[in-house]
C-alpha positions in Angstrom: 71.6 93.3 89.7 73.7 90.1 90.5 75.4 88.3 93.3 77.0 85.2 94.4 75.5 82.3 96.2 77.4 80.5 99.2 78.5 78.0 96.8 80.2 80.3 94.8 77.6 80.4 91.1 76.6 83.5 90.1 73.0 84.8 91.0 71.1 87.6 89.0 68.4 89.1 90.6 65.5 91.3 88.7 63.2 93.7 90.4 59.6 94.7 89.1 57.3 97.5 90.1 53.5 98.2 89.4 52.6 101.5 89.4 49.7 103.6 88.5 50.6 106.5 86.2 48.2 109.8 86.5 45.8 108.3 83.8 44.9 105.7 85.8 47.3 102.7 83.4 49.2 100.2 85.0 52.8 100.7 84.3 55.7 97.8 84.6 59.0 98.8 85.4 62.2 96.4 85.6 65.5 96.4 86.8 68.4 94.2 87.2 70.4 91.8 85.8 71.1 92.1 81.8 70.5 88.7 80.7 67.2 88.2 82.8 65.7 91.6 81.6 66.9 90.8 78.4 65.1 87.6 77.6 61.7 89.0 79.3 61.6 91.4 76.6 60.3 91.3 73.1 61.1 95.1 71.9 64.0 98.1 72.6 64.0 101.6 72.6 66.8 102.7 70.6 66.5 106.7 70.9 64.7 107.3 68.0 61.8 104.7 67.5 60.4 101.8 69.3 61.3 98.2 67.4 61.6 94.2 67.8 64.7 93.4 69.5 66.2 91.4 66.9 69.4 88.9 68.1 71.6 91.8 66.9 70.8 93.7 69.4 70.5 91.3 72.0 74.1 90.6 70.8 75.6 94.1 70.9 73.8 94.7 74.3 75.7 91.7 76.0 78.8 93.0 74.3 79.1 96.3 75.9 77.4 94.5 79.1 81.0 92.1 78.8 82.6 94.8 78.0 81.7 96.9 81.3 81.7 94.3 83.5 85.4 93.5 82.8 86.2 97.4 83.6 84.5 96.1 87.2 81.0 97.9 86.1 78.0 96.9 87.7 75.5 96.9 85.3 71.5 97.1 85.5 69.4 96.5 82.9 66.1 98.9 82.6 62.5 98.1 80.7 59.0 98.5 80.9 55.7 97.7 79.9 52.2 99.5 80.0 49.6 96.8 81.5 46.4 95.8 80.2 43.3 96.6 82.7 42.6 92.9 82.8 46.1 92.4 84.7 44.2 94.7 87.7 43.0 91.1 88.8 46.0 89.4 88.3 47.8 92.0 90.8 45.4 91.9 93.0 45.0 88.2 93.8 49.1 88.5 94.2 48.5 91.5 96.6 46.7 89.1 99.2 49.9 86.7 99.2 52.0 90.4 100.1 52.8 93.5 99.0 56.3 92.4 98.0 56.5 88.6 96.6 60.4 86.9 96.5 60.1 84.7 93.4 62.7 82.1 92.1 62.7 81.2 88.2 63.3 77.7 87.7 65.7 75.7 85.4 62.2 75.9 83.2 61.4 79.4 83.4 58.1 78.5 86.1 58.1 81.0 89.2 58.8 79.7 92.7 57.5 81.4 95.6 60.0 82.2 98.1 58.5 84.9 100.5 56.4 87.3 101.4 56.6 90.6 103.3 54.2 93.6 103.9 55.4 96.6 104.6 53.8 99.2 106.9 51.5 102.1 105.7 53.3 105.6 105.3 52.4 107.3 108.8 51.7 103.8 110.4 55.4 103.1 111.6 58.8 104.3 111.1 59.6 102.5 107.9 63.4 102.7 108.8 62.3 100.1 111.9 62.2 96.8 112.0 58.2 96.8 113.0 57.9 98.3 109.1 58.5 95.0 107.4 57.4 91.4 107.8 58.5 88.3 106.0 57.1 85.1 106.0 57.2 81.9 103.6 54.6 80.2 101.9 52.8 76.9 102.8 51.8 76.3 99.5 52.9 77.4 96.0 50.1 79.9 94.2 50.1 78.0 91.1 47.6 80.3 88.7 49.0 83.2 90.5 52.5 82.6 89.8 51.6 81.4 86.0 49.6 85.0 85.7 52.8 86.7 86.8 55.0 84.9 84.8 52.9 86.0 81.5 52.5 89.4 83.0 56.4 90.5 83.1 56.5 89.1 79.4 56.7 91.4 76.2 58.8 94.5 77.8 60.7 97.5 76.0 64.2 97.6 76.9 64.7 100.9 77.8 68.5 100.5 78.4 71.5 99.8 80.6 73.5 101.4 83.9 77.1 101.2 84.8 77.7 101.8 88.2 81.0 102.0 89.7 82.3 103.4 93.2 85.1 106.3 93.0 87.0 107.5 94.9 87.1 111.3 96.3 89.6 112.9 94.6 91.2 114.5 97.8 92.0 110.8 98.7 93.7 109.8 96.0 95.7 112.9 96.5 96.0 112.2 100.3 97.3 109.1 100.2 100.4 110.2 97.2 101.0 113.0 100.3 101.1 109.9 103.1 103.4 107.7 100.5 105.7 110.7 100.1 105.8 110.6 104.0 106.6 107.2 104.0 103.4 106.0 105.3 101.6 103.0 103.9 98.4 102.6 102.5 96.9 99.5 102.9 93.1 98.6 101.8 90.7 96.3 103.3 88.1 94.7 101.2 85.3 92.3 101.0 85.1 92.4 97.7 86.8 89.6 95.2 90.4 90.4 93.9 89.4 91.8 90.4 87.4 94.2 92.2 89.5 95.4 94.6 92.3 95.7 92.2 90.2 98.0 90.2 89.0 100.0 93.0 92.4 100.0 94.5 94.0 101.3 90.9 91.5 104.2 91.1 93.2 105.0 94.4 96.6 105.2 93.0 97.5 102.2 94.6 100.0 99.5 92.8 97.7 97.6 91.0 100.1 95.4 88.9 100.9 91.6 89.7 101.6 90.4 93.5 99.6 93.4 94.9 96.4 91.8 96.3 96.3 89.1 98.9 93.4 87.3 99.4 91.9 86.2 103.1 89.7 83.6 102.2 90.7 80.4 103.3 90.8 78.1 100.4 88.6 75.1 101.0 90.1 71.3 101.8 94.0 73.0 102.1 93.8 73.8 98.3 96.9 75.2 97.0 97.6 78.9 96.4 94.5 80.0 93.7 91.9 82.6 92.6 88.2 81.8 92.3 87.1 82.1 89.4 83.9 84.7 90.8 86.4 87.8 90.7 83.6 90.0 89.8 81.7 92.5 92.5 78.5 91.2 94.0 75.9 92.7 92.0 77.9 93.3 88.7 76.7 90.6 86.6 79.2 88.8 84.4 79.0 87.6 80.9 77.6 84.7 79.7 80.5 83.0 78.0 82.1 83.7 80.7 79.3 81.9 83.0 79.6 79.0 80.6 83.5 78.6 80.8 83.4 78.6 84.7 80.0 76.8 85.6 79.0 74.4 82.9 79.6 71.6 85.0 83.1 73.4 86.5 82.2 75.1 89.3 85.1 74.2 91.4 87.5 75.5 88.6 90.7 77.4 89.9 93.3 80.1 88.2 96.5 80.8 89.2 96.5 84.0 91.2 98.6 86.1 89.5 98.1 86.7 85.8 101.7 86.9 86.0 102.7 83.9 87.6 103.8 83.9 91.0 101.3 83.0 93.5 100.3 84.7 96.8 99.0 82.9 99.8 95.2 82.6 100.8 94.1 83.0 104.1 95.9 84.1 107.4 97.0 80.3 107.8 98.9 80.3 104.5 100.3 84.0 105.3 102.0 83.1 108.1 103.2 80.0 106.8 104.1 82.0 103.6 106.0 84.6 105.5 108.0 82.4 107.7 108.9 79.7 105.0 109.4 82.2 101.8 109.2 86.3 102.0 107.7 88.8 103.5 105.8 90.3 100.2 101.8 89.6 102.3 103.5 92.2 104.8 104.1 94.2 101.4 101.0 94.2 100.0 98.8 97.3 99.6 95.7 95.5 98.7 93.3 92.3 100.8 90.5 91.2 99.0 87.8 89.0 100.7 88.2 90.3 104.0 86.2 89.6 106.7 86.0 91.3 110.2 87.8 88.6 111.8 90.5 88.4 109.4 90.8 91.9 109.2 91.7 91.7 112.8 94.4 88.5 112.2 95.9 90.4 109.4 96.8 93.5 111.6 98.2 91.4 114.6 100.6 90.3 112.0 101.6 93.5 110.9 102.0 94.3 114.1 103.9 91.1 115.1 106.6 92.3 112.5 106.8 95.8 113.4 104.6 98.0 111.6 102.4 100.8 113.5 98.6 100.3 112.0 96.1 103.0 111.9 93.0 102.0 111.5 90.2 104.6 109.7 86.7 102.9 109.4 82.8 103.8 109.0 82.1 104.6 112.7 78.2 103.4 111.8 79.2 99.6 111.0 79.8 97.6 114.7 82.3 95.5 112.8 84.7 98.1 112.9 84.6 98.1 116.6 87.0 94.8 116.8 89.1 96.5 114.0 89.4 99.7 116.5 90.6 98.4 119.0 93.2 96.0 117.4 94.8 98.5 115.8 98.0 101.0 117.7 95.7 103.7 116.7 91.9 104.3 115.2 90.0 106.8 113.5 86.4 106.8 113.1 84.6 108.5 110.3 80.8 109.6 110.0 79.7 107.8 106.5 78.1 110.6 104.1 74.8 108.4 104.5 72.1 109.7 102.0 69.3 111.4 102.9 66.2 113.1 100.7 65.4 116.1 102.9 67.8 119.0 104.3 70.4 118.8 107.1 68.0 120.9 109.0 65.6 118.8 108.3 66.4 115.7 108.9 65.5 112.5 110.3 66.0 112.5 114.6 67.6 109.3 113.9 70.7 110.5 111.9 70.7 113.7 113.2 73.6 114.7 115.4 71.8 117.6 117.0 69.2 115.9 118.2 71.3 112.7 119.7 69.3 109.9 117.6 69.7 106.6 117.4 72.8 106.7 114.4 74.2 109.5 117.0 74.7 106.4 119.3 75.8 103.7 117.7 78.2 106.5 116.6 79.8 106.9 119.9 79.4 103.3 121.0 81.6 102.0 118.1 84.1 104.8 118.2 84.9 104.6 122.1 88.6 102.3 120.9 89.1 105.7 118.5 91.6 108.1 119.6 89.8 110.8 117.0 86.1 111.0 115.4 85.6 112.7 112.1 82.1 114.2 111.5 80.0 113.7 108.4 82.0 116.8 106.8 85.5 115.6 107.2 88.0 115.7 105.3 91.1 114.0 104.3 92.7 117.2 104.8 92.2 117.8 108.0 94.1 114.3 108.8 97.0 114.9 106.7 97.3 118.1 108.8 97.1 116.3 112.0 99.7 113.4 110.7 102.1 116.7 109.7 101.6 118.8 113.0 102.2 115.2 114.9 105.6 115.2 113.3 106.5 118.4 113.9 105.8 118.6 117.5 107.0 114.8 117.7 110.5 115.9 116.0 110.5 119.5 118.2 109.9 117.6 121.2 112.7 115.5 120.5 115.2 118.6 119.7 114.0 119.8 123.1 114.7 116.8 124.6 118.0 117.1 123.1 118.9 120.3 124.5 117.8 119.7 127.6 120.0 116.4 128.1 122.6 118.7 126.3 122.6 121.4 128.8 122.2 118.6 131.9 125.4 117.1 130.2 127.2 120.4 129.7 126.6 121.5 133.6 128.0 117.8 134.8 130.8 118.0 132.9 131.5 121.5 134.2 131.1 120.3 138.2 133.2 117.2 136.8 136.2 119.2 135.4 136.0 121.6 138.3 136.1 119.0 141.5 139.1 117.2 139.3 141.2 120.6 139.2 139.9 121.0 143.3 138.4 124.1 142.4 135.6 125.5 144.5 132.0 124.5 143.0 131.7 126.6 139.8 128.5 127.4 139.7 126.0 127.0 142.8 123.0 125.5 143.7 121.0 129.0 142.7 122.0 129.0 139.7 121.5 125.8 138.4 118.2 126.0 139.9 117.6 129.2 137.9 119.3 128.1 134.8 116.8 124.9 134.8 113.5 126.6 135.9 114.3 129.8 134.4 116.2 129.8 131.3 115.9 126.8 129.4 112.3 126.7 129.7 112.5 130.0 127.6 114.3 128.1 124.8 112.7 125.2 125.2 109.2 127.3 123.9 111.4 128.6 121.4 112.8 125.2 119.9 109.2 124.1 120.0 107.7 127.0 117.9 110.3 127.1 115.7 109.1 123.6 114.5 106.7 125.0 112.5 108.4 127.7 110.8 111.2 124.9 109.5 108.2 122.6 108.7 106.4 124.9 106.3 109.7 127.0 105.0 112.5 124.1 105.2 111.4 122.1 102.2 114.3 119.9 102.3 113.1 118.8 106.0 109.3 119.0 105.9 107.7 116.5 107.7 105.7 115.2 105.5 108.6 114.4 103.0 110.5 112.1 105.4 110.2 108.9 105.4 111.0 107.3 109.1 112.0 103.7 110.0 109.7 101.6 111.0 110.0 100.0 115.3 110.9 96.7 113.7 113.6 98.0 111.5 117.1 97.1 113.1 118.8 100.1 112.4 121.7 100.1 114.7 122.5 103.2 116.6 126.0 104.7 116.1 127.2 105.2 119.7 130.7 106.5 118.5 129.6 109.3 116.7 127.4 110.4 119.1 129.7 110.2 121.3 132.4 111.9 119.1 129.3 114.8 119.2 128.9 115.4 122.3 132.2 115.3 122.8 133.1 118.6 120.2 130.2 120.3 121.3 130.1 119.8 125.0 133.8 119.3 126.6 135.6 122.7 125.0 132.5 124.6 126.2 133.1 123.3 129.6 136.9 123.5 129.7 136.2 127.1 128.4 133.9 127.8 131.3 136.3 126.3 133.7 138.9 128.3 132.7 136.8 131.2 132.9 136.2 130.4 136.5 139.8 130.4 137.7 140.4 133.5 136.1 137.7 135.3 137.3 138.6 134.0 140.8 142.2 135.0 140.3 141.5 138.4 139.2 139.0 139.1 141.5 141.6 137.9 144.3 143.8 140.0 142.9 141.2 142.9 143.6 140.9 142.3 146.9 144.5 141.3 148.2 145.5 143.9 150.2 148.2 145.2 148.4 145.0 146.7 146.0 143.2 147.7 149.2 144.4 150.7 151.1 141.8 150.8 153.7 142.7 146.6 153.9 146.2 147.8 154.8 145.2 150.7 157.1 143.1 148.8 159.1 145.9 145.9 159.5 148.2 148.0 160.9 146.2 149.7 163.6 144.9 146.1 164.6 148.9 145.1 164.2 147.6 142.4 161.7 149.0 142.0 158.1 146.8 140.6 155.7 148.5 138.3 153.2 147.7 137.8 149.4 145.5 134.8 148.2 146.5 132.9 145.0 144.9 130.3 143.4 146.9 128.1 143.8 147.5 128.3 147.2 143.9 127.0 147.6 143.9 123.7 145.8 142.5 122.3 147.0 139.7 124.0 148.5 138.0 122.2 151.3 141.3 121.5 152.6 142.9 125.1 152.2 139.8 126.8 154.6 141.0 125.4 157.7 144.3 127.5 157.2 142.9 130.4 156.5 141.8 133.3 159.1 138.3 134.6 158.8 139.2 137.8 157.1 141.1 136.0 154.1 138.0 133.2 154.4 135.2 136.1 154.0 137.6 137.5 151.0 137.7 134.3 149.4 134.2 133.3 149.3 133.1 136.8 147.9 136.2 136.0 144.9 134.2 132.7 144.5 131.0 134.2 144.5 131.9 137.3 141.8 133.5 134.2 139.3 130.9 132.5 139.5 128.8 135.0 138.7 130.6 135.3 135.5 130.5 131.7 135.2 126.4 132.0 134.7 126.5 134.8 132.6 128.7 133.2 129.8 127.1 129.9 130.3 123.5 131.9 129.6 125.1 132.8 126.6 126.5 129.5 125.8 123.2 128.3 126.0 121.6 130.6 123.6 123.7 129.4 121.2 123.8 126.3 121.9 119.3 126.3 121.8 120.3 127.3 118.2 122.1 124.1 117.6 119.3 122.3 118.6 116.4 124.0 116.4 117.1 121.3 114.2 119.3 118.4 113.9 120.5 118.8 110.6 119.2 121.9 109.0 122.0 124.7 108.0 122.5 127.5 110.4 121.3 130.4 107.9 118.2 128.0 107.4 117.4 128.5 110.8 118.6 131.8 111.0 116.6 132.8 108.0 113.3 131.4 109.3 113.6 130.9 113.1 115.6 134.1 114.1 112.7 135.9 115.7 111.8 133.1 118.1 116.0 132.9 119.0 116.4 136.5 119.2 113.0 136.5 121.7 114.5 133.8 123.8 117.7 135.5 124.4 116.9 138.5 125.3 114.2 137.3 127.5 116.7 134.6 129.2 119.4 137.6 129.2 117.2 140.6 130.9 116.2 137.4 133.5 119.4 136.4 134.1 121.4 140.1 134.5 118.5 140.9 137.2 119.1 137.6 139.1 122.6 139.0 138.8 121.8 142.4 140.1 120.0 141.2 142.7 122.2 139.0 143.8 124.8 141.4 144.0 122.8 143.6 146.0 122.0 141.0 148.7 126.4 140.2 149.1 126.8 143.8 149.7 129.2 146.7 149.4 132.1 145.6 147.0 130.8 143.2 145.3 131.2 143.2 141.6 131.7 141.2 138.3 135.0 140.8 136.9 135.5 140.9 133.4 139.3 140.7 132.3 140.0 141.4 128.7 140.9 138.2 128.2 137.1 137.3 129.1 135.6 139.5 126.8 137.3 138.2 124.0 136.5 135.2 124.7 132.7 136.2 125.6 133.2 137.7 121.9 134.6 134.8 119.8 134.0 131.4 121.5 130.2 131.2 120.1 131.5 132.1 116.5 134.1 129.1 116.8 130.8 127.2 118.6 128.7 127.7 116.1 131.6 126.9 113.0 132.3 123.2 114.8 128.2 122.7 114.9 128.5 123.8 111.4 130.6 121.2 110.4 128.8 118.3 112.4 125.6 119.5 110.9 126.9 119.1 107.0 127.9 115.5 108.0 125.1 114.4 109.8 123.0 116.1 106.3 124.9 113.8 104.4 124.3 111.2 106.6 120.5 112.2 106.8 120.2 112.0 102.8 121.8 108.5 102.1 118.8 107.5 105.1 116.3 108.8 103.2 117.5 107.5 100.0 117.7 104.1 101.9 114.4 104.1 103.3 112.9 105.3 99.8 114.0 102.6 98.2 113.3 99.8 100.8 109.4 101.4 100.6 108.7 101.7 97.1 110.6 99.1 95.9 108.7 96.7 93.6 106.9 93.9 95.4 106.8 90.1 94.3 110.2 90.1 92.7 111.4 87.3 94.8 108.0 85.5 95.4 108.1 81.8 94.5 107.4 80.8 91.9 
């Protein structure tokens, strides 16, 4: 095929095989780069008939070799030749050097020994081991041999040419349009030079115009900002006008990095000094060419320096991953589709999974900084669907947060209100015990199921549509109007509630004053005692009004307190039904939620509501005879209409916080696709 040397100049490499067809004839087959199989051959195939190669040919041959190597091709010439028997000898004096000779071709066409290896007989050894193969170098050069050989690979038929490329699976390139809309990033490591990983990254969908690769090879002696000029894939070949331009005596020749003009830093050294001095485009970037595992690992502790959360997804078979995983915030390991000739069944212990081979462990040894593993048949499916059902419980979890805070905040306020206006405590210790362990657990299940149903039905608000700030973004938090929130949706619920208290106490007084109670009066005048009637105002405040009481009007005023507070708790469960709606979703209209989410509400409430009324019931049956729950009219309607005007003020914070909501996501859609490089240096 081809390749690249440490000093940078091209290297083609050609591969030839003697083999014995069924008739007993030698047969010559070749492979590799074009030029080199090219010259060694003195006729072509074209199809139809077997002819001289004339320079014709040789020319339209190197043209559409040019021609794929610039679309980042690797090409590999093919050609054969049958053997006379008198090269029997000739291959088998070079078969007691080695089974497999390493030649080089000198400047003069003369063959160079290299190495020798032998490889190990088919049931000798595992030929996947290293015990299969040994290499060793020459003391001497096998002068006749080598001269043999050189006149043996002469005279081939070009049989023709191979354009190999890699592609992408089409459910990535997909995937990764699904992670963009999402607002996630992208970003592709290779070791490859830029023109390659340009191309490869183009097939991905990624933005392959100028300023979009960044290269991590340091340039030598503090060069300034360049591209080599070896921007082609190891292995690809490139053209020979093109070898002459860059090599004829100009190896060291640079081009600007960008076709376009600006230039991009190389090397981790000149990207931090690039980003602290000019912009912050190499944070940018969806594309690093020439990476190596080291820098790999620099280049995501500067992401992360600046802010960005990095998920790594590597081969889980190549150990220079392992520094990679751990590095990054999060990892993902993925079983390579290695090939393999026979059957899953029937494969090899050593890349079998079921039998815990060798592969099987390096698997797991590498993967141990992963927080998942994906098996040979994963899919990029399965990891969008975990990236959208991590968003959905993340943004549930934080609406249940919410309510929770909400409710904490809403039972506060309430005490707070209540020991102001020296009420007795409005609700008790019971009960916010029970509305805590009891009842908002039940909506907090509710809020978090019903995260799925907005998800999938909600378009406007699925997941994986939103684009979220990043940690390092400084978006600053508006207190006030959270505040201003909390403050409509909390404090008129509370003064509601305290004003339900004191009525309920005061009619429930009322009840039992003895001027309602006959038997009260009857027994107060054979005892020669006259009870007196208990306002509400005559005990505020409370602790200090029980010390002037007698017991009778001290048993009748705790039973008041405890019959208001009852009704306290049961408006308050209903307050919080309503208010677990509020909270489904933070900006989402009420008959979106209602539409999609009214089975889990309407399951909560009546759960919470058939748990709460027999807490009430039995706690009316533990007080005793008498005891009852006071509704006034003037509690029912507002038991009746308070949620409507509850859930009309939510209403109306919800359309503003949507507006709000969409000129974020308009922000944040254009801070992430906005063009990169437009205010690189020049």
């Amino acid at each position: 095929g081809g390749g690249w040397d440490n000093t940078g100049v091209p290297e083609r490499h050609v591969m030839s095989v003697v083999v014995e067809d069924a008739r007993r004839r030698l047969q010559l087959f070749t492979k590799g780069d074009a030029e080199s199989v090219i010259a060694e051959c003195a006729q072509v195939w074209d199809g139809q008939e077997l002819r001289p190669m004339t320079p014709d040919d040789v020319a339209a041959i190197m043209q559409h070799h040019n021609e794929c190597v610039q679309k980042h091709y690797k090409c590999v010439a093919l050609s054969y030749v049958s053997l006379e028997e008198s090269a029997r000898s000739t291959i088998a004096s070079s078969a007691q050097l080695g089974r497999t000779l390493f030649l080089d071709r000198r400047a003069g066409g003369e063959f160079r020994m290299a190495g020798a290896a032998d490889w190990a007989e088919e049931g000798e050894t595992e030929m996947s081991t290293a015990a299969g193969f040994t290499f060793r170098r020459p003391k001497t050069q096998p002068r006749e041999t080598l001269k043999a050989l050189g006149l043996l690979v002469k005279g081939q038929i070009f049989i023709g040419m191979l354009t190999l490329r890699y592609r992408p699976m089409k459910e990535i390139c997909e995937s990764i349009d699904i992670l963009s809309d999402a607002g996630i990033r992208f970003v592709f490591f290779s070791d490859l030079p830029e023109t390659s990983t340009i191309a490869f990254g183009h097939q991905l969908g990624l933005w392959s115009d100028w300023n979009c690769c960044i290269s991590l090879r340091d340039l030598p002696h503090g060069g300034r900002s360049s591209r080599s000029v070896h921007d082609s894939p190891p292995g690809s070949g490139m053209s020979v006008l093109r070898e002459r331009e860059a090599y004829a005596g100009e190896a060291s020749q640079t081009c600007p990095d960008s076709q376009q003009g600006p230039r991009l830093p190389h090397g981790i050294a000149a990207i931090r000094r690039h980003i602290e001095e000019a912009d912050d485009v190499p944070l940018r970037v969806s594309m690093f060419c020439d990476a190596t595992p080291s820098s790999i690992t620099q280049m995501l502790g500067i992401l992360q320096e600046h802010g960005e959360l990095v998920i790594s997804c590597g081969s889980g078979l190549n150990l220079h991953n392992m520094p990679t995983f751990a590095k990054a915030d999060m990892s993902i390991s993925v079983e390579p589709l290695a090939p393999s000739r026979e059957p899953r069944e029937q494969r090899s212990p050593c890349m079998s999974p079921e039998d815990g081979g060798e592969a099987d462990l390096a698997l797991e040894l590498s993967s141990i900084p992963c927080a998942l593993t994906l098996g040979r048949d994963w899919s990029m499916t399965a990891l969008i669907d975990i990236i959208s059902a991590s968003r959905m419980l993340l943004d549930s979890m934080r609406q249940a947060y919410v309510f929770v805070v909400t409710a904490a905040l809403l039972h506060m306020v309430v005490a707070l209100i209540g020991n102001c206006l020296f009420l007795p405590r409005v609700l008790d210790y019971t009960q916010v015990l029970i509305t805590f362990l009891v009842i908002v657990p039940i909506f907090l299940a509710a809020i978090v199921r019903s995260g799925c149903a907005i998800a999938s039905n909600v378009k406007a608000w699925n997941p994986m549509k939103l684009k979220l700030p990043t940690k390092a973004a400084k978006h600053q938090v508006d207190k006030k109007r959270y505040a201003l929130y909390l403050v409509a949706r909390i404090l008129p619920s509370s003064c509601l509630l305290v004003g339900t208290f004191a009525i309920a106490l005061s009619a429930s007084l009322r009840r039992t004053s003895p001027a309602s109670n006959a038997n009260a009066n009857a027994n107060a005048t054979e005892t020669g005692e006259e009870g007196e009637e208990i306002r509400l105002m005559d005990i505020s405040p409370y602790w200090m009004s029980l010390s002037q009481l007698t017991q009778e009007q001290t048993l009748r005023l705790e039973s008041a307190v405890f019959e208001a507070r009852l009704v306290v708790h049961i408006l308050l469960v209903a307050f919080i039904s309503f208010l677990a709606v509020a909270n489904l979703h933070r900006t989402a209209s009420l008959m979106d939620l209602w539409k999609h989410c009214k089975v889990y509400w309407l399951a909560a409430t009546v759960l919470a509501c058939t748990l709460q009324t027999i807490c009430t019931l039995i706690a009316l049956a533990l007080q005793g005879q008498g005891a009852q729950v006071p509704f006034p009219p003037s509690i029912v309607a507002v038991l009746c209409t308070w949620p409507l005007l509850v859930l009309c003020v939510d209403e109306a914070i919800r359309r503003h916080d949507r507006h709000r909501a969409r000129k974020t996501q308009q922000r944040l859609t254009l801070e992430f696709e906005t063009l990169l490089g437009q205010t690189s240096p020049k």
